[in-house]
Structures are given as C-alpha cells and as structure tokens.
C-alpha beads as a LAMMPS data file, in Angstrom:
LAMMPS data file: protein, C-alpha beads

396 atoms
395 bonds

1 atom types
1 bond types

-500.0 500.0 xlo xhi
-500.0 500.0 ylo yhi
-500.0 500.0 zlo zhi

Masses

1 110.0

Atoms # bond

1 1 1 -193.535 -37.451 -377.913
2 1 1 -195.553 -38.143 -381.014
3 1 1 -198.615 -38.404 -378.976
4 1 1 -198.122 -35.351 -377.270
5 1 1 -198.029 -33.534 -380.721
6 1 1 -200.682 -34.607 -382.140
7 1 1 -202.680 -33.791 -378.711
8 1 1 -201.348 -30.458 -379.297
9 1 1 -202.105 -30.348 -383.075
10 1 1 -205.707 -31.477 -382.079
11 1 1 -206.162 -29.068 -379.501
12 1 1 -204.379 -26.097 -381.376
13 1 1 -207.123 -27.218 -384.456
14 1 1 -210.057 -26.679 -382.164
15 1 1 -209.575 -24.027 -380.811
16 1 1 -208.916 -22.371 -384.604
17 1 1 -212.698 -23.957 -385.556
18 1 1 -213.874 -22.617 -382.291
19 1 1 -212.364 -18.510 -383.024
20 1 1 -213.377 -19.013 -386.393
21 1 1 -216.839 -20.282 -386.082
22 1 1 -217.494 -17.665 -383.374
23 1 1 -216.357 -14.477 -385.759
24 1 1 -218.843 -12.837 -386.963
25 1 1 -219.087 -13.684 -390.596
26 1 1 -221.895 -11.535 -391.519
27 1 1 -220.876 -8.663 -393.363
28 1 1 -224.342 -8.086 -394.491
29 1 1 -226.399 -5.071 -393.234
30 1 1 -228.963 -6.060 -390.683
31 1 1 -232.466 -5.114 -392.714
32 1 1 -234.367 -3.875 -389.242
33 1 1 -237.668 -4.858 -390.696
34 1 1 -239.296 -1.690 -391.819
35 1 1 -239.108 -2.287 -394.701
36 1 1 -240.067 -5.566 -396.745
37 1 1 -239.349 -7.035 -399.593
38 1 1 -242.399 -5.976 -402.052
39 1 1 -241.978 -2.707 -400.430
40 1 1 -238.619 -2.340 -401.783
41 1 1 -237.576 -0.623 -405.394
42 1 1 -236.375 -2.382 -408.215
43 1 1 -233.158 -0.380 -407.233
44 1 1 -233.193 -1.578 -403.776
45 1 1 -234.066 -5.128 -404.249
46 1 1 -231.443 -5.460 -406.793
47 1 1 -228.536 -3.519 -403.809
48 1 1 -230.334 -6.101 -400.916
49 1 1 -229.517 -8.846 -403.427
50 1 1 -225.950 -8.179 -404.214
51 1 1 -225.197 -8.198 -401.113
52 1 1 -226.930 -11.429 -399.846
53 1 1 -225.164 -12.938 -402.742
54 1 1 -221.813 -11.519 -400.960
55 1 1 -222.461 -12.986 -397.786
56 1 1 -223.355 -16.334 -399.182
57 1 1 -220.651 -16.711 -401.419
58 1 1 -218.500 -15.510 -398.371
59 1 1 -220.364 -18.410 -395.993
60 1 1 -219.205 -21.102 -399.286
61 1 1 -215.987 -19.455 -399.065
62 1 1 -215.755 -20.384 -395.105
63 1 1 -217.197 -23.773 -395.872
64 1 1 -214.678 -24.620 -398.024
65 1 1 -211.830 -23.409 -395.302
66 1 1 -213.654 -25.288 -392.656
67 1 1 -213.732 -28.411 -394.437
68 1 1 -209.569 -27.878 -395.338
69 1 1 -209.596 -27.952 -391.740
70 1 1 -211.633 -30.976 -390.990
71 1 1 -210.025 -32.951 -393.167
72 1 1 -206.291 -31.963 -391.169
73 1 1 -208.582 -32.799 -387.898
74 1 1 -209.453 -35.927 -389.484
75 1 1 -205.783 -37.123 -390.432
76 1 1 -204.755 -36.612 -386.798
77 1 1 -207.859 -38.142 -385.663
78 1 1 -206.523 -41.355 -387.377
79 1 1 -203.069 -41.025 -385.495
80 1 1 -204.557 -40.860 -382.176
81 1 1 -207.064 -43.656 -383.093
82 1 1 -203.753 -45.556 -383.728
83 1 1 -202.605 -44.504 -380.346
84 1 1 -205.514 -45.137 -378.591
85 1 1 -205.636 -48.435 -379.420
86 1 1 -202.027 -48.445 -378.098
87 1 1 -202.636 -47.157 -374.952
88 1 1 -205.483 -49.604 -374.478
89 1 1 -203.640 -52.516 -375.306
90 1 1 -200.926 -51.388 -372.374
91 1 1 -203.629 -51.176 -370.076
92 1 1 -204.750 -54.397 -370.802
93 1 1 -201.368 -56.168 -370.357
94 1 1 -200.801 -53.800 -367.288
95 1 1 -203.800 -55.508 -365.786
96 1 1 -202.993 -58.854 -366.833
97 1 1 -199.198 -58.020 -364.864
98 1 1 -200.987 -56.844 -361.517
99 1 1 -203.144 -59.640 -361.862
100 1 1 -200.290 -61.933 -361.897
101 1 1 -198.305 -59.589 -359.077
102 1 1 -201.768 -59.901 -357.213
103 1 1 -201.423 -63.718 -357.692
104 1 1 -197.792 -63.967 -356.559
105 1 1 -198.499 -61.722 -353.264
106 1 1 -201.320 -63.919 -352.295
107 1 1 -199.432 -67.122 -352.553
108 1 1 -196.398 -64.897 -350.819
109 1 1 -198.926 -64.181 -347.899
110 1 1 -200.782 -67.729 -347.841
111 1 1 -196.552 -69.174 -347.260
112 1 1 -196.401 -66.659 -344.840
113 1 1 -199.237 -67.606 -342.638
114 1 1 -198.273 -71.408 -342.932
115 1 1 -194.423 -71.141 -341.772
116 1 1 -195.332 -68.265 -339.142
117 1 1 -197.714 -71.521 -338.109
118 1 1 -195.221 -74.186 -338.278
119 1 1 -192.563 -71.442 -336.109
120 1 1 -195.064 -71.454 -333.259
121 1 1 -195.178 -75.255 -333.287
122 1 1 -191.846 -76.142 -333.581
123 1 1 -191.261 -73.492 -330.379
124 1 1 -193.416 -75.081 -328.950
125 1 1 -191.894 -78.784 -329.642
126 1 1 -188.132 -77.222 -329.001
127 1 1 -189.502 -75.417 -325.072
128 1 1 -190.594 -78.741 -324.088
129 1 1 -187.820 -80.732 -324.964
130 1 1 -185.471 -77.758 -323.229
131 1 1 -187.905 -78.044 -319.958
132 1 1 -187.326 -81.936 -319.949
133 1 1 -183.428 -81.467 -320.758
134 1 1 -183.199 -78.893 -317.643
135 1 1 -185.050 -81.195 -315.513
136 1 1 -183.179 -84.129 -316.356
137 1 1 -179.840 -83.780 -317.574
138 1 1 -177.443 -85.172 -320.057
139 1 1 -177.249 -87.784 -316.805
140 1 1 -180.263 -88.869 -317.142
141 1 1 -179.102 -90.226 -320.670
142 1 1 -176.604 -91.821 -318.941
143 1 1 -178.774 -93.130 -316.646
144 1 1 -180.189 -94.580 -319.469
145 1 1 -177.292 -96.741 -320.656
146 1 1 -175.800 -97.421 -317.400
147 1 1 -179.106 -99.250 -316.071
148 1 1 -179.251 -101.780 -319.660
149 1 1 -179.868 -105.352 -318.744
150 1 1 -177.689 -106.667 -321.680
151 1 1 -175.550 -105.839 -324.669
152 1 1 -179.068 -105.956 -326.992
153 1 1 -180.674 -103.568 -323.973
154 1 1 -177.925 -101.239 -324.464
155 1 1 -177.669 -100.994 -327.516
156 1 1 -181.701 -100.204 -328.072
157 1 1 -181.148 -97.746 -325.338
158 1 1 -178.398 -95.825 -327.467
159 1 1 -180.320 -96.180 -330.411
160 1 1 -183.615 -94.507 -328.585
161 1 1 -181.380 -91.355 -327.307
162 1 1 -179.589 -90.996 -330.474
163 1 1 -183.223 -90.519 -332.098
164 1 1 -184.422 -88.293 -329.462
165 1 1 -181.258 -86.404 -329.963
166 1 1 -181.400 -86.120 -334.092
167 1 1 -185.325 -85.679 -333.768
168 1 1 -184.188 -82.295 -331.257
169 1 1 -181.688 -81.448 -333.875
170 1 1 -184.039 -81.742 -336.531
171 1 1 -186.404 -79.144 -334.650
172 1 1 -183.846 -76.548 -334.381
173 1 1 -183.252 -77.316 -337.688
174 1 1 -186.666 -76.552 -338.934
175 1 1 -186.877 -73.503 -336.816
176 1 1 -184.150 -71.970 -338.529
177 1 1 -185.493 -72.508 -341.924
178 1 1 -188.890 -71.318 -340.825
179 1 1 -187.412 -68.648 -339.394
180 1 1 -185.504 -67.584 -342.663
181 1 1 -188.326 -68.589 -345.000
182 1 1 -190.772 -65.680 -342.833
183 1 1 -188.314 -63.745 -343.324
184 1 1 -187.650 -64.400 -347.308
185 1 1 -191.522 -64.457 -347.626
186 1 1 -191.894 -60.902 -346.195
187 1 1 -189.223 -59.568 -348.094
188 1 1 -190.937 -61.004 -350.972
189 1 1 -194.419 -59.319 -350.090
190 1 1 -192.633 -55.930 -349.606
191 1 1 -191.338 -56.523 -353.142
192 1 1 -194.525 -57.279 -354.797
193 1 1 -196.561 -54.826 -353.109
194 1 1 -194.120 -52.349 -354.462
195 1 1 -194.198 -53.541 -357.903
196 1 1 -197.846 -53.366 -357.338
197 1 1 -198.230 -50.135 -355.928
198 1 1 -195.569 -48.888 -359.007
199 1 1 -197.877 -51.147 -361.553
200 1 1 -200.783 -49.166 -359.801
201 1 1 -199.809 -45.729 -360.871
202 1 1 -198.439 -46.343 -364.107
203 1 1 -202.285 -47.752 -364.814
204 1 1 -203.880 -44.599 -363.174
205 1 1 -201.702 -42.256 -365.049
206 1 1 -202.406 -44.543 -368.572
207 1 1 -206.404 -44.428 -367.780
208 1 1 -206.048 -40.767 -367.116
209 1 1 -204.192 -39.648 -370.521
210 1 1 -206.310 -42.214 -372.300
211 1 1 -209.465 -40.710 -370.943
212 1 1 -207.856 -36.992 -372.363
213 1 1 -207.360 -38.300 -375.579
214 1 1 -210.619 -39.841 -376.131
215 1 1 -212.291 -36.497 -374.827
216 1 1 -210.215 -34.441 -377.161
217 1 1 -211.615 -36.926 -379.951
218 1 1 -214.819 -36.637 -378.846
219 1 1 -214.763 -32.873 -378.801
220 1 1 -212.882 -32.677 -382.291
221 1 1 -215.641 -34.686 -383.778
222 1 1 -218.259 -33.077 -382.143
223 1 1 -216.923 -29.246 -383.504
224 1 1 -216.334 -30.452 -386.949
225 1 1 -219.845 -31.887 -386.738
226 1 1 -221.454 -28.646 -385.583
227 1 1 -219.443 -26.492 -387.962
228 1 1 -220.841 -28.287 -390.617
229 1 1 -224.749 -27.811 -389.791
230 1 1 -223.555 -23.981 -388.668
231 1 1 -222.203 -23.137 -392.106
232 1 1 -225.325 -25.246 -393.968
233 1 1 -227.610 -23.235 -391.215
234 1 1 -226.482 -19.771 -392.248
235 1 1 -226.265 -20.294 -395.754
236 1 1 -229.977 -21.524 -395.725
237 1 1 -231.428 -18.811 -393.849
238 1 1 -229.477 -16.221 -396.485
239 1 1 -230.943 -18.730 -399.416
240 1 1 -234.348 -17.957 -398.130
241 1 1 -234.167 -14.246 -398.452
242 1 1 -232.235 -14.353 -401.914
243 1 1 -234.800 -16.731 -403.416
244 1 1 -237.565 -14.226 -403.093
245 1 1 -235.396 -11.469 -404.405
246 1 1 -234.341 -13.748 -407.659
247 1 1 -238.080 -14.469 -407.758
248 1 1 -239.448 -11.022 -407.888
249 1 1 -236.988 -9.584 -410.125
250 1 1 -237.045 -12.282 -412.365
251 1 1 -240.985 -12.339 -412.125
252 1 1 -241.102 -8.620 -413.225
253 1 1 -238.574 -8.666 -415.709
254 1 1 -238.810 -9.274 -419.275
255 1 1 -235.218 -8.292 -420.131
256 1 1 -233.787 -11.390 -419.375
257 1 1 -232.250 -10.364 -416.662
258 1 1 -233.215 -13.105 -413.802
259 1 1 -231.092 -11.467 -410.930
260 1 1 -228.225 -14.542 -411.167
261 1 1 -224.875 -13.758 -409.790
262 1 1 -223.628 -16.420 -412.585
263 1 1 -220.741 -17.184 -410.125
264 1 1 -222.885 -20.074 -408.178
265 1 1 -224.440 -22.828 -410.412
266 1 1 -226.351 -25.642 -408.071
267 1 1 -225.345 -29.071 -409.178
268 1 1 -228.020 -30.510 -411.277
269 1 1 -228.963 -33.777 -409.378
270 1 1 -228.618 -33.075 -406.075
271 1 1 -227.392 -36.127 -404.109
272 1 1 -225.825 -37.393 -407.320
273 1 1 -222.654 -37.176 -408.364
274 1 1 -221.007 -40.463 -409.691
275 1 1 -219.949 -38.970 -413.366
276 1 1 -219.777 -41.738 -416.141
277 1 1 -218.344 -39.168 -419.171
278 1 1 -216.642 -35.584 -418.594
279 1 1 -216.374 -32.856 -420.548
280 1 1 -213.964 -33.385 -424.083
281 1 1 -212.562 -35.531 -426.220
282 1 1 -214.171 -39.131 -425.911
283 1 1 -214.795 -42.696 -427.287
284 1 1 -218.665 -42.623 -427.902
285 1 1 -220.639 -45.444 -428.479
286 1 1 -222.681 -43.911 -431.194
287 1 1 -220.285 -41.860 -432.762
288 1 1 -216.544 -43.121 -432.184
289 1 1 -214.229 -40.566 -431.182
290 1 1 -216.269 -37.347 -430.527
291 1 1 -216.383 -34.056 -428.614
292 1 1 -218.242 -34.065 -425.896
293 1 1 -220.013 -31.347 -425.367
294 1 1 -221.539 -31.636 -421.823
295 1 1 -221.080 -34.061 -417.991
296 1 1 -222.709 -37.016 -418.058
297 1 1 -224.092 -37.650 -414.561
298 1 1 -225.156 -41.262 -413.661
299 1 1 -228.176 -41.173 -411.548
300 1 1 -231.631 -43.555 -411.005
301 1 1 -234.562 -43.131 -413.225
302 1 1 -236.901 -40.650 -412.538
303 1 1 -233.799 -38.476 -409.776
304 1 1 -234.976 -35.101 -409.409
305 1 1 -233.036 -32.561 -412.201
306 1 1 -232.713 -28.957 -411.056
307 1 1 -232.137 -25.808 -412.044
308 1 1 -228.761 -24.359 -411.362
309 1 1 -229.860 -20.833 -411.560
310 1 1 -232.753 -19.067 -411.787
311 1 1 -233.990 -18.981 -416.018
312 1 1 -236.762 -19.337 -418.224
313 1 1 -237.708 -22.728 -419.875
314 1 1 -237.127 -22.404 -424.113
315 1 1 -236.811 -25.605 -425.058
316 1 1 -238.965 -28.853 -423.140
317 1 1 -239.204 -31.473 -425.568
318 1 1 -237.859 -34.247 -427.790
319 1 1 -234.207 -32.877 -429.216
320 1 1 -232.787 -35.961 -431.856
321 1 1 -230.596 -37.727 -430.032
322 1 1 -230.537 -35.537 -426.816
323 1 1 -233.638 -37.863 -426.307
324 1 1 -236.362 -35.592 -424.186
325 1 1 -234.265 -32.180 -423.946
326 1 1 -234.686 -29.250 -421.619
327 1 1 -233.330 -26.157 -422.322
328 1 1 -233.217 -23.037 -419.921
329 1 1 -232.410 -19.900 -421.197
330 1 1 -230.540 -18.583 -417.916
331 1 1 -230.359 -14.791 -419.027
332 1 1 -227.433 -12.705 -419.509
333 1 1 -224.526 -10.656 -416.851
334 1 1 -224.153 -7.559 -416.364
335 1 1 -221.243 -7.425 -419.450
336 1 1 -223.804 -8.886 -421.977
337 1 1 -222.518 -12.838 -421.713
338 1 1 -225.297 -15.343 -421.864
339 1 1 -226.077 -18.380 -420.305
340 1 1 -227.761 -21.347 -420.888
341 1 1 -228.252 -24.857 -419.625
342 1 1 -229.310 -28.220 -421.349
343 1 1 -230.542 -31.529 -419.671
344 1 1 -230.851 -34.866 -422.665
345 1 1 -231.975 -37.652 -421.924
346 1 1 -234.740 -36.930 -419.341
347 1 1 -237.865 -39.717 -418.607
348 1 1 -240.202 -36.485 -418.236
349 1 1 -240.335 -32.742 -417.548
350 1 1 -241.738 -30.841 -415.100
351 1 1 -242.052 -28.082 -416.918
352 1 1 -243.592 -26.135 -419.768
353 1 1 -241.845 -23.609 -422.262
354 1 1 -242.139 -20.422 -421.339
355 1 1 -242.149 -21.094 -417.480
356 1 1 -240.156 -19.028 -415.539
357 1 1 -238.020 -21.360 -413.073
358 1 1 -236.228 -20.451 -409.591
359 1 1 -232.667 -22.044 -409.107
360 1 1 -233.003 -25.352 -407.272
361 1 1 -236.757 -25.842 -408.554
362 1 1 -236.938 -29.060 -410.514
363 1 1 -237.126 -28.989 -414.128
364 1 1 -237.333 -32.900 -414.947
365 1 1 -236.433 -35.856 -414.706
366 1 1 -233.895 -38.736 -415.119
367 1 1 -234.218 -40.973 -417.543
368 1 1 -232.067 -42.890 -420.786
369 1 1 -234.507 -41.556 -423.945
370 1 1 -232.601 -40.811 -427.208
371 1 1 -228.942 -41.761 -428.244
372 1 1 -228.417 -43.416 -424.694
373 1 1 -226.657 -46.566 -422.675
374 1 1 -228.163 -46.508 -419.154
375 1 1 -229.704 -44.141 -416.644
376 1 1 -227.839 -40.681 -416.387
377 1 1 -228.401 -36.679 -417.143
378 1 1 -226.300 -35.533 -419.960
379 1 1 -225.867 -31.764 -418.519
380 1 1 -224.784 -28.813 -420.442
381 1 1 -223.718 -25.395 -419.537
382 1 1 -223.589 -22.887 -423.055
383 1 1 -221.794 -19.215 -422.391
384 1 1 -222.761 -16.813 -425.370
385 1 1 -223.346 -20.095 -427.447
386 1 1 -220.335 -22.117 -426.309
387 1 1 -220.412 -24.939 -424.413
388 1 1 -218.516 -24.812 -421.807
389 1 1 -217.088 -27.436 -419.056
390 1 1 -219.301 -27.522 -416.512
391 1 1 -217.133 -28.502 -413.540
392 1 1 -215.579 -25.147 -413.639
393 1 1 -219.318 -23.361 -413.024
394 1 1 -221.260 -25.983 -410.743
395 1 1 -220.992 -26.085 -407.185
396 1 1 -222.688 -29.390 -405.119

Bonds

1 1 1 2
2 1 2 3
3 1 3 4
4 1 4 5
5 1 5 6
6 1 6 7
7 1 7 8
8 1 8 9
9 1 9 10
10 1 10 11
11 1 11 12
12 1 12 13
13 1 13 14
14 1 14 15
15 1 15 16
16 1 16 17
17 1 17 18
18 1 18 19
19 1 19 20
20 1 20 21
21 1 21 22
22 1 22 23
23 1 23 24
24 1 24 25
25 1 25 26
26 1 26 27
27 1 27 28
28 1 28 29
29 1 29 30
30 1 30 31
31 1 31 32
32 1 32 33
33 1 33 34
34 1 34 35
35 1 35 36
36 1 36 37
37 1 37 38
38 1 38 39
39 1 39 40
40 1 40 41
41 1 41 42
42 1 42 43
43 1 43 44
44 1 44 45
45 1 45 46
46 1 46 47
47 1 47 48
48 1 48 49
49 1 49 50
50 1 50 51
51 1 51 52
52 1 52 53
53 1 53 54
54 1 54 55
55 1 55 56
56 1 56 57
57 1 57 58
58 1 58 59
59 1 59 60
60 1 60 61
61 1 61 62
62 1 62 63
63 1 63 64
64 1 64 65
65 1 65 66
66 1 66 67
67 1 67 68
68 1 68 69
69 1 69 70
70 1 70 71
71 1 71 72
72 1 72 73
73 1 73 74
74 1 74 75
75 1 75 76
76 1 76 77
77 1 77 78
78 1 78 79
79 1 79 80
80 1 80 81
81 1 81 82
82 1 82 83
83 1 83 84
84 1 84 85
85 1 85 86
86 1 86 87
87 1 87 88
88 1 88 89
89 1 89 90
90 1 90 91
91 1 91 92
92 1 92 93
93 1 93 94
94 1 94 95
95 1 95 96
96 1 96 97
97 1 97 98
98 1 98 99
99 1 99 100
100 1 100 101
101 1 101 102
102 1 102 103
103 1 103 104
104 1 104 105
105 1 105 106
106 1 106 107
107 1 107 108
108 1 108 109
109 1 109 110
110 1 110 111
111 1 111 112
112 1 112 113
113 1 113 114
114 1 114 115
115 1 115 116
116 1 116 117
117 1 117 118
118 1 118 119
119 1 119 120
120 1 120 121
121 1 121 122
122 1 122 123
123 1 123 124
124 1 124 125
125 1 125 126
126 1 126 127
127 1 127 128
128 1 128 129
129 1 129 130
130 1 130 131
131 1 131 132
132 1 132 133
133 1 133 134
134 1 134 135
135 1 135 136
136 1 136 137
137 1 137 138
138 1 138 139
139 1 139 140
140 1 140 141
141 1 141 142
142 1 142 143
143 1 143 144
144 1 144 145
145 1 145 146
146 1 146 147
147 1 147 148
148 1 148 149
149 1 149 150
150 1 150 151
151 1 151 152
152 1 152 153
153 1 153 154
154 1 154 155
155 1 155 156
156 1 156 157
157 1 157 158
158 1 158 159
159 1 159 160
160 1 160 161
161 1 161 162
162 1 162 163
163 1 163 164
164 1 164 165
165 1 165 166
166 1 166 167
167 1 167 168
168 1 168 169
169 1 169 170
170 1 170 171
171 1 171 172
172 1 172 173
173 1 173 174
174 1 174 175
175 1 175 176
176 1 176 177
177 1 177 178
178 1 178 179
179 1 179 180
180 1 180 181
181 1 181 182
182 1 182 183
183 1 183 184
184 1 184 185
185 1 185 186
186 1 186 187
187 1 187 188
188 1 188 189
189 1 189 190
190 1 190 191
191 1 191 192
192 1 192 193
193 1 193 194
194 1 194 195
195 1 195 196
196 1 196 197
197 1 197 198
198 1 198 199
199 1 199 200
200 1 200 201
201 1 201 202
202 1 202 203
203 1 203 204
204 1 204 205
205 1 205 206
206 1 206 207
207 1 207 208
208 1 208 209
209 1 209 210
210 1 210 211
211 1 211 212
212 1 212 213
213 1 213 214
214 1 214 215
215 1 215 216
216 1 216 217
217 1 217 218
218 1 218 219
219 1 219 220
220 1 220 221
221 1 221 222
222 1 222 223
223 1 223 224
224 1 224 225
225 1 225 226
226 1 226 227
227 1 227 228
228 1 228 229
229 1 229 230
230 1 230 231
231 1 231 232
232 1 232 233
233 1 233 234
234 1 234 235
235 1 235 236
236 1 236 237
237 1 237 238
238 1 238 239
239 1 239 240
240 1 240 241
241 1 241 242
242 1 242 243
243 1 243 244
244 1 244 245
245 1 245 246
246 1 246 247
247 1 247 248
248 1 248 249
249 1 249 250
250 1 250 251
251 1 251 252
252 1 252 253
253 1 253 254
254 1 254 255
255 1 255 256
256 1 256 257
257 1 257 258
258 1 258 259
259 1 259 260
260 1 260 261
261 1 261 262
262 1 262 263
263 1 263 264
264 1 264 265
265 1 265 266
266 1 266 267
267 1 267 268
268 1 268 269
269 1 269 270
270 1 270 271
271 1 271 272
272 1 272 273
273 1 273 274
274 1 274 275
275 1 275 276
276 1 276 277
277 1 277 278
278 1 278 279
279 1 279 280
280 1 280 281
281 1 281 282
282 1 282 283
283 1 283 284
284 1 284 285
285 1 285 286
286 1 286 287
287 1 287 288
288 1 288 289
289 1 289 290
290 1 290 291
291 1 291 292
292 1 292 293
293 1 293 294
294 1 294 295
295 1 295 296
296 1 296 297
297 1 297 298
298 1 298 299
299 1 299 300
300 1 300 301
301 1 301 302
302 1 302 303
303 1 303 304
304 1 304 305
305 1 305 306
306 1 306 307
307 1 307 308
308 1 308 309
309 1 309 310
310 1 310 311
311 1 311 312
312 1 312 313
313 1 313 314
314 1 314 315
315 1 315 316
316 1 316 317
317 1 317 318
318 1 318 319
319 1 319 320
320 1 320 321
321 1 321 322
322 1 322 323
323 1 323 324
324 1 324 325
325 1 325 326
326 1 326 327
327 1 327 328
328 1 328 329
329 1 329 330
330 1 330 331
331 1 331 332
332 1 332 333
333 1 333 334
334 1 334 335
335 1 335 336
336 1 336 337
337 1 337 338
338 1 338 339
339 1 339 340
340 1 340 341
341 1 341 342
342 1 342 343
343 1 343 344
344 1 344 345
345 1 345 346
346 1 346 347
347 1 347 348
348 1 348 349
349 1 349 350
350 1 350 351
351 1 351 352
352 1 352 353
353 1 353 354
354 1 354 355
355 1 355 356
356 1 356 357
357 1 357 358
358 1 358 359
359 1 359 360
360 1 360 361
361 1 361 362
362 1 362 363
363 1 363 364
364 1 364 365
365 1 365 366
366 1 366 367
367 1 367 368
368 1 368 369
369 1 369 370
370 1 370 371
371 1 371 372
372 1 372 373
373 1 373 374
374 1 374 375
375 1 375 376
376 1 376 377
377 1 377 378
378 1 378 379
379 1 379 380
380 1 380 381
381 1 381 382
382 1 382 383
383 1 383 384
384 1 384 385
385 1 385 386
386 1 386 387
387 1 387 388
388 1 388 389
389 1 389 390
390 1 390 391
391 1 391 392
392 1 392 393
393 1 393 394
394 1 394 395
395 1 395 396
C-alpha cells in the first residue's frame, strides 16, 4: 500500500513539473527585431526594461516553486530508495529459495531415476523366479527334502529353500517399496515444480514493479534535473537583454538613476555563502558587544566580490577599520529612496572611483585588511543612509 502511494505521489509530482515547465511562462512581448536596442528611446528602453525585469522576477518566482517541488520529489525519492532496497533484498532471498527448490527437485528426479532402475531389476529378479516356480513346483521343494541322504542333508536342504524362499520374499518386498518410493518421489517433483513455478512468478512480478520504480526514479531525477537548467536557461537569456538596457541607461544618465528594479540584489560572492556574523547585535572581538552593521561572508582570499546591482563606484580605498573599503553608490527608486552598498575588508579592488559598474561585474576582492580575524567580505546594504539587513534584499 505504502509503495503504491508514493508511486502515485511520484508520478502525480511529474507530471505537475512536466504541465508546469511546458506553460508558457513568458509574459513578455516578443520584440520582432525591427527595432534594436540603441535604436530605441530613452522612453522605450526604460518600458522594454520593466518588463524584462517582470518576466525575470516571474522566472525566480517559478524557480523558487519548482524547487518547493523538488524538494517534495526528493523526500519521496528517499521512501522508494528505502523500498527499493526492499524489493531487492526479496528478490535476492526469492532466488536463494528457487535455488534451493531447484536443488530439492534435482535430487527428487536423480531418486527417481535410481528406484525406477532398481523396479526394472527387481521385475526382472521376481519373473524369473515365477518362470522357475511354474516350471517346477512347490514339489520340486519337496523333492528336495524327500531325496536327503541324512538328518545333516536334510536339514541343509531346508535351510537352502527357506533362503530361496525369504530371498523371493525379500524381492517382492523391495518391489513394493520401490514401487511406493516412485510414486512418493513424483508426487514430490509435482510439488516442487509447483512451488517453483509459484516462486517463478512471484520473482517476475517483483523484477517487473522493481524495474517501474526505478524508471519512475530515474525519470523524477531526470525532470527535476532539467527543470533546473530550464529555469537557469531562461533567466540567462532575459539577463542578457536586461544587462544592455541597465548599461545604456545607466551609461547616459547622470541623475543617478542606473535603471535597478531594487527588488533583486545578486549575492556578493557568488559561490560563497558560509556566513561567520549576521546582521545585529553581536560579541565583537574588537569592540565587545556591538551593532553590527552589515553580513559577514567567509570566503578564500582573493574570491571574486560583485556588484549586486548596477551603481557607480564613490568610495575605493582604505576606510579605518573597514580595512580596504568599496563603496557603490547604487542610485535611487522611483519614490526617492537610496541605495548603497559597502564591501571592508577587501585584498584589492578592481575598480576606480567614479567607474560606473554593471550588476554582477566584479568590484574587488577578498581579503582580511583592517579590524579583521580571517578571510571574509564584511557586506553592507545602506537604504537612504540606514543600514539595513541584507538577507532581506540579496538573492544567490
């Protein structure tokens, strides 16, 4: 029963991840070429940008969804591992049983074959002693006696005939038991070979539902697998398209406006994301009991630091004990907020003040300069001069 359910579960899963990956999730308006980028208005380029910032927010959205259902896939995944394993160990002992049935059958046959043997001889034995009875008689035992020399004579005589007599008796005997031991021994083969036959399908029909489950597996994996490069897929060829766009307008504008949606921050050491100190109240080693004002992020020396969105560089050099400091001045929303960023600690920069940066370009990076313990990016995200926790804005 329980592996039945989670066969359906598994099935019922795919088949969601195979509707949903196959709806169309672009709501965007296919741009039919005419018309390119650079050709495009301020106005226009700023509408084409809204609304591939739509779409890929939409596509994180999904993501997010699709890996809520992974994760479900993976839990029953798990369970039918467990009853996998199950069903293999059956088959195993199922084998070692018809093995042993096998066995038993073949020494059931090889009995056979000798007492259907021994039947034919001891016919044979019994059919000559009845041809020498018919010829001769019970006289001729009497002959026998009757035609003794002496007393000793006789008595050898008697003893002879008795022998011949029990050794007769003994045939039939034997005959009998052969007779009911071919009997027994077929009755015994019928048996087996129906526990065999029985054995037989029970191993087919195990084989069979364990090949079903394994497929399912296999095809659960496989969709949760290709899901996962779909979503990255799609989001990457929309990334292309809005990167120009934040590039242009931020290129041409001196407002500082740089065409951020301020809704998706990139984390800001990508592949990194073992965090030593959060956001808050905390013991520091310098200071005791502090605020702390940013995420620390542990990461190697000299790990790529990025920016989250796109920004202009205000601040690239040594900030007390921020240690080498980057600051990014990331612009402001359409209600007026600002934002800015700040990386301490850094080994170098990659960048100048006044350089105008593109999110995901790298800025610097990782190092343990100023008031530091070990390798890491002390990372801060400031919203009209407040800093703010920046677990609630990044997104890895």
């Amino acid at each position: 029963m329980k592996r039945k359910r989670t066969l359906r579960i598994l099935s019922l899963l795919l088949t969601l991840l195979m509707i949903f990956s196959m709806v169309p999730m672009m709501a965007l308006a296919e741009d039919d070429g005419s018309t390119s980028i650079e050709d495009m208005t301020e106005e226009e380029q700023r509408e084409r940008l809204k609304e591939l910032e739509a779409t890929i927010q939409m596509y994180r959205d999904n993501a997010n969804e699709q890996a809520k259902y992974a994760e479900a896939l993976q839990e029953e995944i798990q369970i039918l591992d467990k009853q996998i394993s199950k069903v293999e160990k059956e088959i195993v002992d199922l084998n070692t049983k018809i093995n042993a049935t096998q066995l038993k059958l073949d020494t059931a046959q090889v009995n056979l074959d000798k007492a259907t043997a021994d039947k034919v001889a001891y016919q044979k034995q019994l059919e000559e002693r009845m041809v020498a009875m018919y010829m001769y008689g019970d006289n001729g035992y009497l002959e026998v006696l009757f035609g003794s020399e002496s007393f000793s004579d006789f008595i050898s005589r008697a003893t002879a005939i008795s022998s011949i007599i029990a050794y007769d008796n003994e045939i039939a005997r034997r005959l009998r038991d052969t007779e009911n031991l071919i009997e027994a021994q077929k009755l015994l083969i019928e048996e087996q070979k129906l526990a065999l036959d029985e054995m037989m399908v029970q191993l087919r029909a195990k084989e069979s539902d364990l090949e079903d489950q394994m497929a399912i597996k296999n095809d659960a994996v496989t969709q949760v697998a290709a899901l996962k490069d779909y979503w990255a897929a799609q989001a990457e060829a929309l990334n292309d398209e809005a990167f120009e766009l934040r590039k242009i307008l931020a290129e041409n504008n001196s407002a500082g406006d740089f065409a951020n949606n301020y809704t998706t921050f990139l984390w800001p050491t990508p592949g990194y994301y073992w965090i030593t100190d959060y956001f808050g109240w905390r013991i520091c080693p310098f200071h005791g009991y502090e605020w702390h004002t940013g995420l620390d992020i542990g990461a190697p020396r000299n790990a790529k630091a990025i920016a989250p969105a796109n920004g202009k560089v205000i601040r690239a050099s040594w900030y007390g004990g921020y240690g080498n400091c980057i600051i990014l001045d990331l612009g402001r929303d359409e209600k007026g907020n600002t934002y800015k960023c700040l990386y301490a600690h850094l080994n170098s920069y990659a960048v100048d003040v006044g350089d105008v940066v593109m999110q995901g370009e790298t800025v610097g990076y990782v190092g343990t300069t100023g008031n530091s313990t070990g390798y890491h990016l002390h990372f801060e995200i400031i919203l009209n001069g407040v800093e703010q926790d920046p677990l609630e804005w990044l997104t890895k």
